[in-house]
C-alpha positions as CSV (number, residue, x, y, z in Angstrom):
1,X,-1.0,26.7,-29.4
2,X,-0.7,25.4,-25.3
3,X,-1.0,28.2,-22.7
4,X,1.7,26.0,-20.3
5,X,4.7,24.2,-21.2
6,X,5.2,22.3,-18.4
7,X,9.0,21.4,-17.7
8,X,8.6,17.8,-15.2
9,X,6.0,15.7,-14.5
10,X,6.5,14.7,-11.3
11,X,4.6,16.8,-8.5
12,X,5.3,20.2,-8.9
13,X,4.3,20.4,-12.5
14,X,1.8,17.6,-12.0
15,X,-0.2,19.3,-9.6
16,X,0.2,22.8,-11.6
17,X,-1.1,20.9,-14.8
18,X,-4.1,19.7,-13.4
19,X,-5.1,23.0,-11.5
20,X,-4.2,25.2,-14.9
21,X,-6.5,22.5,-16.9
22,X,-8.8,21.9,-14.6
23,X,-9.8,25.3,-12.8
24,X,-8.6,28.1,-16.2
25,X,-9.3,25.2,-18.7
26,X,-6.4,26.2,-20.4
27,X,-4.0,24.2,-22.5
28,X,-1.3,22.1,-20.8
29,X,1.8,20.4,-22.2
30,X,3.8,18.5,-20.1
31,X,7.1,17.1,-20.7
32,X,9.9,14.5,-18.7
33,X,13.1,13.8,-20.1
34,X,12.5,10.0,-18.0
35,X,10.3,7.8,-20.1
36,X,7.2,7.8,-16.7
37,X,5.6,10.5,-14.9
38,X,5.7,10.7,-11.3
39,X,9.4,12.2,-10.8
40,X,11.3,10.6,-8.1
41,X,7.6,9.3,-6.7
42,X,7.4,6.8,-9.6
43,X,6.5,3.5,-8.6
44,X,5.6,0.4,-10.3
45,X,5.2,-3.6,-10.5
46,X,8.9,-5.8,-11.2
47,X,9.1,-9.1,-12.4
48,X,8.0,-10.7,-9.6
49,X,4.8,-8.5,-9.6
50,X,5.8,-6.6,-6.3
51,X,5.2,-3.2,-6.2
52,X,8.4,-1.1,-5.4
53,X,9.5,2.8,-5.8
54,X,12.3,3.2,-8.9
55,X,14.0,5.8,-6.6
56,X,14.0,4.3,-3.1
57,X,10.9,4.7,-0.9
58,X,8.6,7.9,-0.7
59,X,6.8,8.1,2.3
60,X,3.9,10.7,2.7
61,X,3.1,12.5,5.9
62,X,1.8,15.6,6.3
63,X,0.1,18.0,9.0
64,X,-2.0,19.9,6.3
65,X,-5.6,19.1,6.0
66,X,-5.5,21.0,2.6
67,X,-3.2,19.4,0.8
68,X,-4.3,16.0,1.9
69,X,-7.5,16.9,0.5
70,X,-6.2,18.1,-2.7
71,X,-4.2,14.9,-3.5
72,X,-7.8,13.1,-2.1
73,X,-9.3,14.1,-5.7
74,X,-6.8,11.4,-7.0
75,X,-6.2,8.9,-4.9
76,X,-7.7,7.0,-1.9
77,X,-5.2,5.8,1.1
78,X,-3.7,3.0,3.3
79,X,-2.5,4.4,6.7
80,X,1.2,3.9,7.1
81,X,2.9,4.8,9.7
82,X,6.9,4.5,8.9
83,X,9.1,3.1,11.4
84,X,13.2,2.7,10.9
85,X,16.1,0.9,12.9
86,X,19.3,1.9,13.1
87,X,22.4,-0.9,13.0
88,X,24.6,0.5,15.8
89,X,27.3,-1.2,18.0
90,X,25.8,-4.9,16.6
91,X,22.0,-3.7,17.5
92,X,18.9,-2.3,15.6
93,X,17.8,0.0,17.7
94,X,14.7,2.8,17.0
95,X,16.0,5.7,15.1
96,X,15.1,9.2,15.6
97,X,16.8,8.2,18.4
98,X,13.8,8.0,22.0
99,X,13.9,6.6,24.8
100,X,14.1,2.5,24.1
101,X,17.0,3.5,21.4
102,X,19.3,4.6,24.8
103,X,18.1,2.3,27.3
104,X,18.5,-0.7,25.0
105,X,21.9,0.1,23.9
106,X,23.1,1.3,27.4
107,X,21.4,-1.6,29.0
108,X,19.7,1.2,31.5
109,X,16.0,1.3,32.4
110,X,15.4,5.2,32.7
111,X,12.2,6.9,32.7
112,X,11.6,10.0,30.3
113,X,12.6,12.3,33.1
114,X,16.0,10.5,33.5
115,X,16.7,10.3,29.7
116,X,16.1,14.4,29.8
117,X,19.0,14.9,32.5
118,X,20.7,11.9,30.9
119,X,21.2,13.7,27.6
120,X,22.1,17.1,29.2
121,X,25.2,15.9,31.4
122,X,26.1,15.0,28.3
123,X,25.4,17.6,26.2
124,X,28.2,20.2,25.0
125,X,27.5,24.0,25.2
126,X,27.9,25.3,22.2
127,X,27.3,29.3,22.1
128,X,26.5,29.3,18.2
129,X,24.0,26.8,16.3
130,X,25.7,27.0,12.6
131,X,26.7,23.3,11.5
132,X,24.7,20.3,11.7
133,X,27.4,19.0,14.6
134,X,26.1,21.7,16.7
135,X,22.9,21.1,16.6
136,X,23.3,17.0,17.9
137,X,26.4,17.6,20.4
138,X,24.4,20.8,21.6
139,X,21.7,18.2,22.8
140,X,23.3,14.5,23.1
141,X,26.5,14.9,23.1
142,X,29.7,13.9,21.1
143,X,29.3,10.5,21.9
144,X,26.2,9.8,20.3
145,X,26.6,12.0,17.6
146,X,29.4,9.9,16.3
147,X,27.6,6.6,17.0
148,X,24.1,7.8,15.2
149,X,25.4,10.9,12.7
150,X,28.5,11.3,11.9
151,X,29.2,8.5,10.1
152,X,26.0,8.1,8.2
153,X,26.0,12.2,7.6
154,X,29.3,11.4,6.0
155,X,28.5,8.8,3.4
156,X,24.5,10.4,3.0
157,X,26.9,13.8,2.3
158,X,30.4,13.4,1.0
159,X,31.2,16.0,3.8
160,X,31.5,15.8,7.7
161,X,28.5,17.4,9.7
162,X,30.6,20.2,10.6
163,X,30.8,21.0,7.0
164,X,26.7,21.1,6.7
165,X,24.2,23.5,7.1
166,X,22.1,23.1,10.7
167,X,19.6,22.1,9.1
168,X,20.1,18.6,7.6
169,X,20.5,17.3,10.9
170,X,18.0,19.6,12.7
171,X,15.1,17.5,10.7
172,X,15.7,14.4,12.5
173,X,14.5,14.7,16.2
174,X,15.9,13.6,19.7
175,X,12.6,11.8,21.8
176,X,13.0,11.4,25.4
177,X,9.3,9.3,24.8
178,X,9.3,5.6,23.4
179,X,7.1,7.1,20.3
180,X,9.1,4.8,17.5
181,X,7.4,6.6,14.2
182,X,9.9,8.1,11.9
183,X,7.6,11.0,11.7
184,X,4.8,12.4,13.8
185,X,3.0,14.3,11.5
186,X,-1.3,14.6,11.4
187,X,-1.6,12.6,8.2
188,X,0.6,9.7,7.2
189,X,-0.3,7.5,4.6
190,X,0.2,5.4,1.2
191,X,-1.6,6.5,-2.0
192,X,-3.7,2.7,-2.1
193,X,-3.0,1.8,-5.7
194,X,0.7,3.7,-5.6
195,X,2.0,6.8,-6.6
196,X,2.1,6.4,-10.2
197,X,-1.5,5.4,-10.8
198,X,-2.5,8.8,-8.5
199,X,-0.3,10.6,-11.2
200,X,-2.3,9.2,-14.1
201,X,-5.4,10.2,-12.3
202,X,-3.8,13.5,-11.8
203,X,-2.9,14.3,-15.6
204,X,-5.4,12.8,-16.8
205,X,-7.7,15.7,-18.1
206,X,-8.7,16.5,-22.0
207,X,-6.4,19.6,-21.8
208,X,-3.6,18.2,-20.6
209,X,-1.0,16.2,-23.0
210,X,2.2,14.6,-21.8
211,X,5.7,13.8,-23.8
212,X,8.1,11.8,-22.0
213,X,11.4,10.4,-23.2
214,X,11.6,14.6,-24.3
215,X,14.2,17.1,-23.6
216,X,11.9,20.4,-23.3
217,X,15.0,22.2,-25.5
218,X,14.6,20.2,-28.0
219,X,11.0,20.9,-28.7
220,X,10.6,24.6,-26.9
221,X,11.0,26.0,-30.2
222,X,9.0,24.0,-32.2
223,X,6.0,24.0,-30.1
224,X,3.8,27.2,-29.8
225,X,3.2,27.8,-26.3
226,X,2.5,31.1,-24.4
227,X,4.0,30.7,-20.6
228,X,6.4,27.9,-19.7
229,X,6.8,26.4,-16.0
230,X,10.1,25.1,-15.2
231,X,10.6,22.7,-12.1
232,X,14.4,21.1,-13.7
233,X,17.8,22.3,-12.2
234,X,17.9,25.9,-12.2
235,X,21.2,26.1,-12.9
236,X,20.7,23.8,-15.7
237,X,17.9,26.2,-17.2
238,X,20.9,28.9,-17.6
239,X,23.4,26.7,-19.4
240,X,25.4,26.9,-15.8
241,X,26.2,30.4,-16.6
242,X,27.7,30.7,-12.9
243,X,29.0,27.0,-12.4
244,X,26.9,24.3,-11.3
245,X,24.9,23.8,-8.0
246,X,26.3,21.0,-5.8
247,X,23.7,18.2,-5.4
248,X,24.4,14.6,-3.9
249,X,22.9,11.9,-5.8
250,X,21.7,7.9,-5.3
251,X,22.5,5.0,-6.8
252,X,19.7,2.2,-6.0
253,X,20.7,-1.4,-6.0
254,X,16.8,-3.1,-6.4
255,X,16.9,-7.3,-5.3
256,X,13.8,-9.5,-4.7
257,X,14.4,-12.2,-2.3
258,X,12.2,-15.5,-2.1
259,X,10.9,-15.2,1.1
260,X,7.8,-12.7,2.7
261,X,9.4,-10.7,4.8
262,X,13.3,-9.6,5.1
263,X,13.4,-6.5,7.6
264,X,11.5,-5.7,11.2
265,X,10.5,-2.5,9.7
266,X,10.4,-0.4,7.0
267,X,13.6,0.9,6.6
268,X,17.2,0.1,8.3
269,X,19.7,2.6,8.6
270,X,24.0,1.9,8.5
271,X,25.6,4.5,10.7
272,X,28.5,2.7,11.4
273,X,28.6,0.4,8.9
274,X,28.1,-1.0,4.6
275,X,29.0,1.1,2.1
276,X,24.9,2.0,1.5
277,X,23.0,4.0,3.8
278,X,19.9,2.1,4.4
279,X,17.9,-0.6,2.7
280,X,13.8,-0.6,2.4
281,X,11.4,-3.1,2.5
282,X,8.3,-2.1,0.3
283,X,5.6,-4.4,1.4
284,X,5.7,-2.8,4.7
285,X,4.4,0.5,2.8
286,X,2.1,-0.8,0.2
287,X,0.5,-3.6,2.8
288,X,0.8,-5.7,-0.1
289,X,0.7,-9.5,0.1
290,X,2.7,-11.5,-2.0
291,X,5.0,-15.0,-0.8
292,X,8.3,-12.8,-2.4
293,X,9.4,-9.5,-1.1
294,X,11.7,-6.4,-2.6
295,X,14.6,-4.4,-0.9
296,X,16.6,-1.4,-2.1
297,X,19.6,-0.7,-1.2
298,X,21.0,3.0,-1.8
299,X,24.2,4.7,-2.3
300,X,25.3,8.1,-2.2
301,X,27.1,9.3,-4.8
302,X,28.4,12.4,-6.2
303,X,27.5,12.2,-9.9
304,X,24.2,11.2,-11.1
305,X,20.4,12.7,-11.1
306,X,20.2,15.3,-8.3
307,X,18.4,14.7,-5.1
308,X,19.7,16.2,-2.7
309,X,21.0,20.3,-2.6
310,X,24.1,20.4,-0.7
311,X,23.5,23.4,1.6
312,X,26.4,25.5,3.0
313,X,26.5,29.3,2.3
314,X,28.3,29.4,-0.8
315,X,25.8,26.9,-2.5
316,X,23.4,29.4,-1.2
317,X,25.0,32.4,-2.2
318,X,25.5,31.0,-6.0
319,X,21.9,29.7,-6.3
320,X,20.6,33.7,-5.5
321,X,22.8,34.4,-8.6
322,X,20.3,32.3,-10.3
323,X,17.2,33.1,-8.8
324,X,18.1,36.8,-9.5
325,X,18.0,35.7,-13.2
326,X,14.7,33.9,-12.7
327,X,13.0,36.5,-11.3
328,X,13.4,38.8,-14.1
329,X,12.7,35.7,-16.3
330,X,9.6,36.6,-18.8
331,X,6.4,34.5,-18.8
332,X,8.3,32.0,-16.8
333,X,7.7,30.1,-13.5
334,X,9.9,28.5,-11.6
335,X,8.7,25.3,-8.9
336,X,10.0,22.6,-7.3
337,X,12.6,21.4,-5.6
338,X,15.8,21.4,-7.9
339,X,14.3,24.9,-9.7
340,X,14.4,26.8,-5.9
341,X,17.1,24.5,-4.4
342,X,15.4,23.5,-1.4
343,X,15.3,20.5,0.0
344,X,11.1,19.8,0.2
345,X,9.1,16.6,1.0
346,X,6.3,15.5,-0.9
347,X,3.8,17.9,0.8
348,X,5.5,20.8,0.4
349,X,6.4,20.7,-3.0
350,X,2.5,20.3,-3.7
351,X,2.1,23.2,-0.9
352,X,4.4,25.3,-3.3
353,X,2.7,24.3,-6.6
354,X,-1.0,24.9,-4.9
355,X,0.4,28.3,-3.9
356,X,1.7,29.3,-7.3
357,X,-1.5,28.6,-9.0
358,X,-3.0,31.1,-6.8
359,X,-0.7,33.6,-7.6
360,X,-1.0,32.8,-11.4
361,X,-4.7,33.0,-11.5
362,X,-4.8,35.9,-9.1
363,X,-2.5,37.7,-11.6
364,X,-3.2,36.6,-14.9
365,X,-6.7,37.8,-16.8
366,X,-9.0,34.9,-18.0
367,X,-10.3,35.5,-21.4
368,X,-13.0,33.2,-23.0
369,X,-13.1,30.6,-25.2
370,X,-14.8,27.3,-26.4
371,X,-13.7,24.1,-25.2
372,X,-15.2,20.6,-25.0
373,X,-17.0,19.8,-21.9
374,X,-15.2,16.7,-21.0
375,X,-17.6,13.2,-20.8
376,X,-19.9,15.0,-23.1
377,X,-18.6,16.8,-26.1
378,X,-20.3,19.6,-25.8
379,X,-18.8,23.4,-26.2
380,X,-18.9,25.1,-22.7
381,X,-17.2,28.0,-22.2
382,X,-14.1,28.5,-20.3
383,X,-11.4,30.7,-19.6
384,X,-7.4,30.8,-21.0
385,X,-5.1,34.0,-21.0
């Protein structure tokens, strides 16, 4: 008998195992229809013995001392500070978008000051904030909205910006400053031996036990377990009883090149240009050295694994249709990013998963029992529902 069937092993239910294992010493299973743990983190070695990311690059940055901390227990890190260009009118220029981004392209020399009254004699009023247009015209203007977003929002999306919640464009800041990182949070780093090994570490506990190549369905019924924690599609969970949630997908084109080095930075993004969004350069990430190098290309698409919720109010509205059903769910939890439709990094899906385990062991009584101290082999007591 497990106490947890764990649906998905990448963070979510990763970081839930080892907590449930580790702190209740209860019984975990875990189980990924995909034949490797680390969800859409997964990375590992190619041919060539360069270490890339199956599911283009994953880059962690938080400003939360906490969960750095927690994901510390597994894994030691390589400071890595992500940087991208952006391919516009025939130049790669810094993207979020700052001051060298404008003066290069304009072939001005302004100071901050003058970028901030540069922007707003461009900027269009715009008495509403609804749409992701309205949040970059509101500050830029139209002009380089359609240079930097439009475009790229398009193929990223399958829909124009006007057709998107605020908030997929609201994530990407406007810098009047010549600060060229991608993000600016406290903590930005690499796991130092990669994502997957960190997962390993992670799971790896004397309570825990992990299927993969495993639909949960087809075992759920068969295996004796008391709670179950879901992180899948939720919509997928209720056999689409309401229709299916819109996600966007990716389709990764992998390619090693025989040479060290094959972009300035870590990442180049195609507003205006290639059928791909960006491509990725993983050496820059993992520091590693090696006289090869590996890119990714990646493709939007509208079939395929989802990634990405597609957020406009009806997707909303249908989704509360399902949560309504999950909340009523019995002895079942529901985490993650595709099981609450949000669109979380890295950190906050193990913010959310740290979170719930407080709320399960705050609510659910500990009972005792014997299990096997691990290292040892002696009995020590412990506690399971």
């Amino acid at each position: 008998m497990f106490d947890w069937l764990i649906v998905g092993a990448g963070f979510a239910g990763s970081v839930l195992a080892e907590r449930l294992a580790s702190q209740r010493g209860e019984r975990v299973l875990v189980v990924d229809r995909r034949p490797h743990i680390a969800g859409n983190a997964y990375d590992h070695f190619n041919d060539a013995g360069l270490l890339v990311h199956r599911y283009g690059p994953h880059i962690f940055h938080t400003n939360s001392d906490a969960i750095l901390d927690h994901l510390s227990q597994f894994t030691g890190w390589r400071p890595y500070e992500h940087r991208v260009l952006g391919e516009v009118d025939g130049m790669r220029v810094p993207i979020p978008i700052n001051l060298d981004t404008i003066n290069r392209l304009y072939g001005l020399d302004l100071t901050s000051d003058e970028l901030t009254a540069w922007f707003a004699a461009r900027a269009e009023p715009v008495e509403r904030i609804e749409t992701s247009e309205d949040v970059v015209v509101s500050v830029v203007g139209r002009e380089l909205y359609e240079k930097f977003f439009q475009g790229y929002t398009r193929k990223q999306w399958g829909l124009d910006p006007s057709q998107l919640d605020k908030s997929i464009t609201a994530r990407v800041p406007i810098r009047t400053n010549r600060d060229d990182r991608y993000f600016t949070d406290t903590h930005q780093c690499m796991p130092d031996r990669g994502y997957t090994r960190m997962f390993e570490r992670m799971l790896d506990h004397p309570n825990i036990a992990v299927m993969l190549n495993c639909d949960y369905r087809s075992i759920v019924d068969m295996i004796p377990h008391r709670r179950l924690i879901y992180t899948g599609p939720i919509d997928e969970f209720y056999d689409y009883r309401f229709g299916r949630l819109p996600y966007r997908s990716l389709r990764f084109v992998h390619e090693t090149l025989d040479q060290a080095q094959a972009l300035p930075t870590g990442t180049v993004n195609y507003p205006q240009t290639e059928d791909f969004t960006r491509i990725s350069e993983y050496k820059h990430m993992t520091g590693q050295q090696h006289p090869q190098t590996a890119i990714t290309r990646e493709y939007p698409s509208a079939t395929g694994d989802p990634y990405y919720p597609i957020l406009r109010p009806e997707n909303q509205a249908l989704f509360k249709r399902y949560e309504a059903l999950a909340m009523a769910e019995p002895n079942t939890y529901f985490v993650g990013r595709l099981a609450t439709y949000r669109y979380y990094n890295m950190d906050q899906v193990t913010g959310q998963a740290l979170a719930m385990f407080q709320r399960i062991d705050k609510a659910l009584p500990r009972r005792m029992t014997l299990r096997l101290n691990h290292g040892n082999g002696a009995a020590q007591p412990a506690s399971a529902p």
